[in-house]
LUMTI-959309 format. One record per residue (C-alpha): residue in one letter; x, y, z. Coordinates in pm, whole numbers, plus 50000, padded with zeros to 5 digits. Example, Ala and Ser with C-alpha at 12.3 -4.5 7.8 and 13.67 -1.06 7.14 Angstrom:
% LUMTI-959309
- A,51230,49550,50780
- S,51367,49894,50714
***
This chain:
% LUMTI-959309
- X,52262,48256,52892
- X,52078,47894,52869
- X,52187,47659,52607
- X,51880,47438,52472
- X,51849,47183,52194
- X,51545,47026,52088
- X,51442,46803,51839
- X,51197,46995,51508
- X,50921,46836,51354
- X,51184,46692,51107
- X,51359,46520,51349
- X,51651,46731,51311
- X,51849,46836,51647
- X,51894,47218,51693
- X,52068,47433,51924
- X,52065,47837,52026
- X,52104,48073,52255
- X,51798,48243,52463
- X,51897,48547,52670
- X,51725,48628,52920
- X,51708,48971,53112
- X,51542,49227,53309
- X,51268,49220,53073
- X,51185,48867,53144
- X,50870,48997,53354
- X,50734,49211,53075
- X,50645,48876,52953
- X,50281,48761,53026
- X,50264,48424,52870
- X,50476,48113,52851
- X,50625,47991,52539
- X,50340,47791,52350
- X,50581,47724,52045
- X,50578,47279,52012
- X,50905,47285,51882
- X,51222,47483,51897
- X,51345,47669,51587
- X,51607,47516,51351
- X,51898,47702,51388
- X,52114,47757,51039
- X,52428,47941,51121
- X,52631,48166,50907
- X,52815,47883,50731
- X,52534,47774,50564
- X,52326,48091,50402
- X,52388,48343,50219
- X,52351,48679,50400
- X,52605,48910,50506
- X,52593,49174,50730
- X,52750,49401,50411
- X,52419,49358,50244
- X,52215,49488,50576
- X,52143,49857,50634
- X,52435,50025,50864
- X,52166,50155,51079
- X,51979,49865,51119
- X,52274,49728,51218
- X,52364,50013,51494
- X,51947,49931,51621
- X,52057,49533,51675
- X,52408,49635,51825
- X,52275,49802,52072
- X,51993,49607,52154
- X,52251,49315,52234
- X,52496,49530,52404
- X,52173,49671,52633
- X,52119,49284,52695
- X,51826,49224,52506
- X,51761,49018,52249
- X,51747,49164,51841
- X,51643,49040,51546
- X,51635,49116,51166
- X,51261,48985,51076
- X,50991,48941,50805
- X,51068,49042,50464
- X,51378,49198,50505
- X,51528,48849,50582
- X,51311,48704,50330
- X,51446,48939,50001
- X,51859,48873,50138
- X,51769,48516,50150
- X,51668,48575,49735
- X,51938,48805,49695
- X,51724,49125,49649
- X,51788,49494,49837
- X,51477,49484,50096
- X,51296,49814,50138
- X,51272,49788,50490
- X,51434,49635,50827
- X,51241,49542,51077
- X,51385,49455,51403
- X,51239,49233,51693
- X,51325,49249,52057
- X,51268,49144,52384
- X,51249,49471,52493
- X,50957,49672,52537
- X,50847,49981,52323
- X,50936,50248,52664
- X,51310,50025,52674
- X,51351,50096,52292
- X,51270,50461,52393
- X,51513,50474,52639
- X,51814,50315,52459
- X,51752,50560,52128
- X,51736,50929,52173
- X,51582,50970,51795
- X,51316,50673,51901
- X,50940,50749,51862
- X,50651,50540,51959
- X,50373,50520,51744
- X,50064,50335,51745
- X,49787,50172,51981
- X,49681,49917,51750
- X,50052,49768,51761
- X,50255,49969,51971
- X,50588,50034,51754
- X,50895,50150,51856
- X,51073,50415,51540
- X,51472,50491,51529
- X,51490,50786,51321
- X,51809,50793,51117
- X,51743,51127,50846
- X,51512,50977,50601
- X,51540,50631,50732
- X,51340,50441,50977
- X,51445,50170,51149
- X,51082,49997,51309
- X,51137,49832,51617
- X,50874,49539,51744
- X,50834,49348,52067
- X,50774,49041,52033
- X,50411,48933,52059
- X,50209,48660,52235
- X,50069,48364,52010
- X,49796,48379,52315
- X,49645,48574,52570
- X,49324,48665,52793
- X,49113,48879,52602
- X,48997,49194,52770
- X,48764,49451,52656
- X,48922,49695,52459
- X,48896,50041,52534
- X,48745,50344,52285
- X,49081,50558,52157
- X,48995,50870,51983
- X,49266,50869,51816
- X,49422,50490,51730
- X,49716,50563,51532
- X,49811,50877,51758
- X,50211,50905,51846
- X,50234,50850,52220
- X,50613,50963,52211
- X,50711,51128,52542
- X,50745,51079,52940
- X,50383,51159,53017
- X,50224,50885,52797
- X,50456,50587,52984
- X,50263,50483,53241
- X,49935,50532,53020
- X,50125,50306,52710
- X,50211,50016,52919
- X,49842,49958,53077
- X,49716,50008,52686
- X,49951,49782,52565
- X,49793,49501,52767
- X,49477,49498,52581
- X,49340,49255,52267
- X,49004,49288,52103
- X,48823,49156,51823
- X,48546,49216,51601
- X,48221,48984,51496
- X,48417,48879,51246
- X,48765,48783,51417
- X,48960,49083,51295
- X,49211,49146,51551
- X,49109,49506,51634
- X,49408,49564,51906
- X,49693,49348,52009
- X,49964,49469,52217
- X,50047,49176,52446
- X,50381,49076,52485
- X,50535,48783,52487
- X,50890,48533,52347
- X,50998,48510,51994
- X,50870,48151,52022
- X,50493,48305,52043
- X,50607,48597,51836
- X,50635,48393,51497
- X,50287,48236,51537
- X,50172,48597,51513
- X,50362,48641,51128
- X,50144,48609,50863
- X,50331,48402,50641
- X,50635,48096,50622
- X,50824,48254,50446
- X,50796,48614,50619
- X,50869,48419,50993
- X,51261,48446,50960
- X,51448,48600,51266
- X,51846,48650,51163
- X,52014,48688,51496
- X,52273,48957,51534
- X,52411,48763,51829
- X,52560,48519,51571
- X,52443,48604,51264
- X,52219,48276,51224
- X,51893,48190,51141
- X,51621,48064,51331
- X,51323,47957,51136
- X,51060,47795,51334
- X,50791,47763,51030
- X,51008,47614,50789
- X,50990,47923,50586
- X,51336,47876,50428
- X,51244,47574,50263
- X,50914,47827,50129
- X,51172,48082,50042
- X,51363,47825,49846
- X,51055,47715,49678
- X,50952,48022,49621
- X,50630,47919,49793
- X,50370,48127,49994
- X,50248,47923,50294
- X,50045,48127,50570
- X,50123,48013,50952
- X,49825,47845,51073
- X,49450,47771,50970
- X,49421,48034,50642
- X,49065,48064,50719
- X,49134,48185,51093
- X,49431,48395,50968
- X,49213,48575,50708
- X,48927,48649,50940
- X,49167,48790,51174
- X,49337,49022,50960
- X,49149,49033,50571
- X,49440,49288,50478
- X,49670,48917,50431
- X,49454,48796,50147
- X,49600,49160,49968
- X,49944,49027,50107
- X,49928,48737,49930
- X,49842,48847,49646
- X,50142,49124,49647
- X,50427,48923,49795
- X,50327,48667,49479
- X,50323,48937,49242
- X,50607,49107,49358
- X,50842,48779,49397
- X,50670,48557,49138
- X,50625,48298,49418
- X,50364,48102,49369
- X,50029,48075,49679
- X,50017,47763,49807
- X,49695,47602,49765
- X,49558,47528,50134
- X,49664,47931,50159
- X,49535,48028,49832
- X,49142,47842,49877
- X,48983,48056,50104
- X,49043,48378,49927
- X,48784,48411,49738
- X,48533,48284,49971
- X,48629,48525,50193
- X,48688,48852,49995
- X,48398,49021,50093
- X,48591,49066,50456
- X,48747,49339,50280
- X,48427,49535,50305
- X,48494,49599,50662
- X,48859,49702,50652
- X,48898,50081,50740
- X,48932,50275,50405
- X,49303,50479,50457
- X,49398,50121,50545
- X,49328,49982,50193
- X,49432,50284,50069
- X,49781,50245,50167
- X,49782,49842,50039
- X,49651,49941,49700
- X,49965,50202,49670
- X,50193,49888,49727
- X,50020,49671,49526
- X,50030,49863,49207
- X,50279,50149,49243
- X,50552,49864,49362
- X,50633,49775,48990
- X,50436,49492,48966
- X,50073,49638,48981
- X,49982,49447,48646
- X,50048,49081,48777
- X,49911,49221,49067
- X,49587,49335,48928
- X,49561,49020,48701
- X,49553,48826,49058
- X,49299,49040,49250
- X,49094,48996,48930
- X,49121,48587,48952
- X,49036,48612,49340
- X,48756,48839,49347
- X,48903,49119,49558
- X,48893,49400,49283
- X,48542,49434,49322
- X,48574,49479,49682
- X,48828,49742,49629
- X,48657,49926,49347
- X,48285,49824,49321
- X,48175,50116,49042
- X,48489,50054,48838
- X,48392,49627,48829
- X,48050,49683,48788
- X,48100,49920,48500
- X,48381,49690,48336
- X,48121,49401,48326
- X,47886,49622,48077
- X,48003,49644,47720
- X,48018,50017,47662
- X,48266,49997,47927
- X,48461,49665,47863
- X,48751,49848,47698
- X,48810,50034,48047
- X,48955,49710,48163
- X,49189,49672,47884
- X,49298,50066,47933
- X,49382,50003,48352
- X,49591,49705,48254
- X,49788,49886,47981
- X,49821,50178,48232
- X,49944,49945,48486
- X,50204,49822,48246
- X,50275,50153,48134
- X,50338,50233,48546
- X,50561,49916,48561
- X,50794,50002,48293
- X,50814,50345,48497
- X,50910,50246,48769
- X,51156,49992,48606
- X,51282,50319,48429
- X,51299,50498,48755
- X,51062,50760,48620
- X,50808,50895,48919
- X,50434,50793,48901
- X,50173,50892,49087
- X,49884,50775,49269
- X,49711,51069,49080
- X,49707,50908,48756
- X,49669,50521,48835
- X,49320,50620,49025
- X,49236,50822,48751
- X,49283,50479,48485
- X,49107,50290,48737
- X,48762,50479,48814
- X,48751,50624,48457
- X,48497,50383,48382
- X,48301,50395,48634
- X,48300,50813,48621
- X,48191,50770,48248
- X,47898,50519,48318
- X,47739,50819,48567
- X,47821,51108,48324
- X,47609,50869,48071
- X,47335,50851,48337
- X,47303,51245,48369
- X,47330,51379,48060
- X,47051,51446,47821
- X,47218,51510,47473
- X,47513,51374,47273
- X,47756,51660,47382
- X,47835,51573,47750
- X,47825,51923,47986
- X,48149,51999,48185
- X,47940,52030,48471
- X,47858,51720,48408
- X,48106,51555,48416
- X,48277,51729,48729
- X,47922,51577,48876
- X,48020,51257,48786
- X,48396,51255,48909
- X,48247,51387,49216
- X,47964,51086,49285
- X,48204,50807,49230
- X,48451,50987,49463
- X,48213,51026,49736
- X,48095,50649,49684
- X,48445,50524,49657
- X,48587,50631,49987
- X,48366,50423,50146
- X,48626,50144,50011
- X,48917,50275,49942
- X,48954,50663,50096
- X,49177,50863,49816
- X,49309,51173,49951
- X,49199,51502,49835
- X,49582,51552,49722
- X,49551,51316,49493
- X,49165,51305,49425
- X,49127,51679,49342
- X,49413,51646,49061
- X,49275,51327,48950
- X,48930,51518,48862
- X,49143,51813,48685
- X,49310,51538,48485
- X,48984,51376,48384
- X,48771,51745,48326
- X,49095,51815,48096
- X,49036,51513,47857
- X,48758,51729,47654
- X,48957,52003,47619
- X,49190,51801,47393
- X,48914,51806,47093
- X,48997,52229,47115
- X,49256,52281,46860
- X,49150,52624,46698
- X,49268,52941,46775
- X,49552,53113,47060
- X,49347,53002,47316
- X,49322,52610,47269
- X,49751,52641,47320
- X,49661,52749,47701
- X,49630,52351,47771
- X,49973,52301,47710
- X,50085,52536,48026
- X,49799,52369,48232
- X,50000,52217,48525
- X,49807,51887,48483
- X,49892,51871,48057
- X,50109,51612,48105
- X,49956,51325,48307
- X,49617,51461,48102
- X,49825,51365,47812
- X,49953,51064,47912
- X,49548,50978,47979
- X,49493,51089,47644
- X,49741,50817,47449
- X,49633,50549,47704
- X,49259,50626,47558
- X,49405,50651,47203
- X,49589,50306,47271
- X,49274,50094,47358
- X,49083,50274,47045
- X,48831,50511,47214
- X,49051,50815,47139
- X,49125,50912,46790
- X,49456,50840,46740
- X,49472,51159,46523
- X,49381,51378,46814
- X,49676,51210,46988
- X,49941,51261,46706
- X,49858,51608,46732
- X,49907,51730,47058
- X,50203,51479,47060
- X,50334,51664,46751
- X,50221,52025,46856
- X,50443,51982,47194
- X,50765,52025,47029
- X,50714,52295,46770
- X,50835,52607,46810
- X,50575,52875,46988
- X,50552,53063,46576
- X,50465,52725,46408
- X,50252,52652,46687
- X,50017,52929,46667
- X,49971,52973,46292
- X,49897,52574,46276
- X,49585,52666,46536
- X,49523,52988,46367
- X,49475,52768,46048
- X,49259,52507,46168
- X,48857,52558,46087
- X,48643,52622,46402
- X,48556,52311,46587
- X,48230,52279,46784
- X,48254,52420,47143
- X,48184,52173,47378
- X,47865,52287,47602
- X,48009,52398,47938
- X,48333,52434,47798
- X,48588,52693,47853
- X,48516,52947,48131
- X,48121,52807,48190
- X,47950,52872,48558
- X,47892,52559,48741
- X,47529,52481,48736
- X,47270,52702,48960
- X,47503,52983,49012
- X,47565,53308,48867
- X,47827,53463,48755
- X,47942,53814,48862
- X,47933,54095,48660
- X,48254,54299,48703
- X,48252,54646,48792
- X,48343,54894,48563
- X,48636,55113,48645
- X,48640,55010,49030
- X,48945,54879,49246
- X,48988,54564,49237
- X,48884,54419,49619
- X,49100,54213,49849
***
């Protein structure tokens, strides 16, 4: 163990432990950190190990017992520092991904983008990083077929550790691979943001902060490390960060941090579509997607994310479809405040409904629009919108059956129009239905109805349809072919066929 104290940019003298072991080889760059971190110690914050996750706890143990260094990083020492239950706990080490491997039976590795090390613990996952170089020689990256494919087992080692070496970018400066190692002094320069560039040490439960991010967390303050400009180009995803982490903890984007953004939104266009996929579930199914949406909005990123749904809410027919996705979002908010489940399903549904009516409005020739349609039009802006953000057929082949169901409400004659309310996708259909209702494009009487209808007994239900004068079918409606095909006549008194 070496003892070190250094003076910070503040002029304040600070002293910690480095360990150093085996490992120390691994390590292909010098520290380029200027200053040492400032060191608070247990005495003067607030966490305690009660409030950290027992098995995040057994990860740093026995990190520190192997010799190696462990942290608790990033957001998880960001939300104890505010006093809020983080999702996650990420741990930083010294040692390599293959050490982690070897210390944890239920470890995984994951990854070639970032090789990650994951302790399995039942349903929780404890992710396990080594610590990164600020700086390294660049070397041509290699083609993967497969970038995100597990390279868990004794095979792979050899193959993961000559990988691991490599960095690339793109024209742009998106990092495109970075698995060079390096200290925790290089490692923080490689953290996106102040106040997300807090180690806690389980050696003695301190802090270090080389960033000054406590005095962000304090301030509730969103500072990124470094040139923002450079930092977005690199990595476009952190102008989405920003706008979550400010949404979700009300801080507020510092302005050197916050300028860029919209100059640079259209960097989004390049990100890989599952990618922004995943960042628009945390940004609105977190519990915050209204402020969240509100801020994407003000930046100019929603159009990058969703350029039929922006283009459509810009022409007046449409406008209202703006007004609809924010009381959705709300809606999904006080859900998830509730503890109610939501669904990815629905919210994509509020969000390209606009854009799926502009198209059906394109196609169709007369005032009543055609169920073929319309399943058309669901289909085009799907195809065109996973180009941006790729929406998985588990949730984009429901989202379709919600929207094709939304006609079908204006059916409320006879036994058969009672068949929508065992339709597994009534009730998210429904909840479309009041949402429409709510910004005044639905008739709020149509909405009372099936509201009213769901809890009367099955007798009162069918003599109130049975009573009701025939409504106008909707063309395509009800069991109608799709378009160009025929349909088959059945056979009369033959066997059914496999």
């Amino acid at each position: 163990m070496r003892i070190w104290g250094a003076k910070d940019p503040r002029g304040l003298v600070v002293y910690g432990p480095i360990f150093w072991t085996q490992a120390e080889p691994s390590f292909l760059n010098a520290s380029s950190t200027p200053f040492q971190p400032l060191v608070i110690p247990r005495s003067e914050h607030s966490i305690s190990r009660a409030a950290i996750s027992p098995n995040a706890l057994k990860v740093l143990y026995r990190l520190k017992e192997a010799g190696y260094q462990g942290f608790l990083v990033g957001g998880a020492v960001r939300d104890l520092l505010l006093g809020i239950t983080p999702k996650d706990f990420d741990v930083a080490t010294n040692a390599l991904p293959e050490e982690v491997r070897r210390l944890f039976r239920n470890c995984r590795l994951i990854g070639r983008r970032f090789r990650l090390a994951h302790v399995h613990f039942g349903n929780e996952i404890i992710e396990v990083a080594t610590f990164r170089a600020a700086a390294a020689p660049e070397r041509e990256d290699t083609e993967d077929a497969d970038p995100e494919a597990d390279v868990d087992g004794g095979d792979n080692a050899g193959a993961a550790q000559s990988d691991s070496e490599h960095r690339a970018f793109d024209q742009t400066g998106r990092i495109l691979r970075d698995n060079i190692y390096g200290t925790i002094e290089e490692d923080v320069w490689r953290r996106d943001f102040a106040a997300n560039g807090l180690y806690y040490s389980i050696e003695d439960f301190s802090i270090w902060d080389f960033v000054d991010g406590v005095s962000d967390v304090r301030a509730r303050r969103l500072k990124l490390i470094g040139d923002p400009e450079t930092r977005y180009r690199e990595d476009p995803v952190r102008m989405l960060r920003a706008v979550r982490f400010a949404a979700k903890l009300d801080f507020a984007i510092e302005p050197a941090t916050e300028a860029p953004i919209s100059k640079l939104a259209y960097l989004l266009d390049g990100v890989p579509p599952a990618r922004l996929f995943d960042e628009c579930l945390k940004l609105f199914l977190s519990g915050f997607g209204a402020k969240a949406h509100r801020r994407l909005q003000q930046y100019g990123l929603f159009e990058h994310l969703f350029p039929m749904s922006a283009a459509a809410f810009a022409l007046p027919p449409y406008a209202y479809a703006q007004e609809m996705l924010e009381r959705g979002l709300i809606n999904t908010d006080e859900r998830i405040a509730a503890d109610k489940p939501v669904t990815p399903t629905f919210l994509f549904a509020v969000v390209l409904w606009s854009a799926v009516l502009r198209e059906l409005n394109e196609r169709q020739a007369g005032p009543a629009p055609d169920l073929a349609q319309l399943m058309q039009a669901c289909d085009t802006v799907l195809r065109a919108q996973q180009s941006r953000v790729a929406i998985p057929r588990r949730f984009a082949i429901p989202m379709r059956e919600l929207l094709m169901l939304q006609p079908r409400f204006n059916r409320r004659h006879g036994i058969k129009s009672l068949s929508l309310l065992q339709h597994p996708r009534f009730r998210a259909a429904f909840d479309f239905l009041l949402l429409r209702a709510q910004v005044g494009v639905a008739d709020p009487e149509l909405a009372q109805w099936w509201t009213d209808i769901q809890v009367l007994p099955q007798e009162e239900r069918v003599a109130l349809v049975q009573a009701r004068p025939v409504e106008p079918v909707m063309e395509g409606d009800g069991a109608a072919a799709a378009p160009g095909r025929r349909r088959r006549r059945r056979r009369r008194g033959g066997a059914s066929r496999n």
